[in-house]
C-alpha positions, 0 to 999 in steps of 0.5 A: 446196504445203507446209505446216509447222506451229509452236506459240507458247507463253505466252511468245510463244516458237516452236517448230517439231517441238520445237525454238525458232525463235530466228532474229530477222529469221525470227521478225520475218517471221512476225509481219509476215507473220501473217494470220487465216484466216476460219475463225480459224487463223493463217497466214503464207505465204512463197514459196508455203509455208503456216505455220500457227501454234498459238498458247496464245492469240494468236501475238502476245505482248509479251515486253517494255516499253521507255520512249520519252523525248522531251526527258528525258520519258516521251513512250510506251511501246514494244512488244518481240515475239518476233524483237525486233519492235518496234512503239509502245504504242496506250494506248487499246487495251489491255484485260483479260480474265480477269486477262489483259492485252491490246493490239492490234498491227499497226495495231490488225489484232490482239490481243496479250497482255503476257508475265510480263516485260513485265508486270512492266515495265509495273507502275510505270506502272500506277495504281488509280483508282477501282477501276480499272486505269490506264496513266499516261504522264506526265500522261496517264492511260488507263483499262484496260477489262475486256472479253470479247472483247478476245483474240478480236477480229481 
């Protein structure tokens, strides 16, 4: 069986032997097709093929932040990753560590983290209250909480 190995960056960025993987429908399978090992490794296997994946820290992260509008309003947030995978927000996720901000993706299967851009588009929909970090969506407001272990959960 052969094996090929690839390194995400902060950025959620893939490269392969020094050189970007930058095909979308490419990188959109890896993501989709991405499981953890038990013993914590990431794989995507496709056609008998292993890829294992280095990530920073998760091979999942946000590159940006796009406004779902229902009826002129802003109804949620959707989740852009590398390939321009596309996936909805799940507010009641999302959590920091380490002055990291994090989510989870594919169902809640695994952690994601917010790239420098996509945190950037977050930023006007993040409120204090109380001390406390918030997403707010319209009237909805969803407390960010701190947590250990949120990038480390799969």
């Amino acid at each position: 069986m052969r094996e090929y190995r690839y390194r995400v960056d902060a950025e959620g960025r893939v490269f392969h032997d020094g050189s970007e993987v930058v095909d979308p429908p490419t990188l959109r399978f890896f993501l989709l097709a991405m499981t953890r090992t038990l013993e914590g490794r990431w794989l995507a296997v496709c056609q008998g093929e292993q890829n294992w994946f280095e990530p920073e820290e998760t091979p999942f992260v946000i590159q940006r932040v796009r406004p779902v509008l229902r009826e002129g309003a802003l109804d949620g947030l959707e989740l852009v990753l590398a390939g321009d995978h596309r996936e909805p927000l799940d507010p009641d996720t999302l959590g920091s560590e380490r002055g990291r901000l994090y989510c989870r993706v594919r169902r809640g299967a695994f952690p994601a983290r917010f790239g420098r851009l996509a945190l950037q588009q977050l930023g006007p929909h993040l409120r204090d209250e109380g001390g406390r970090p918030t997403l707010v969506l319209g009237t909805r407001h969803f407390p960010i909480r701190e947590s250990e272990r949120t990038a480390d959960r799969t």
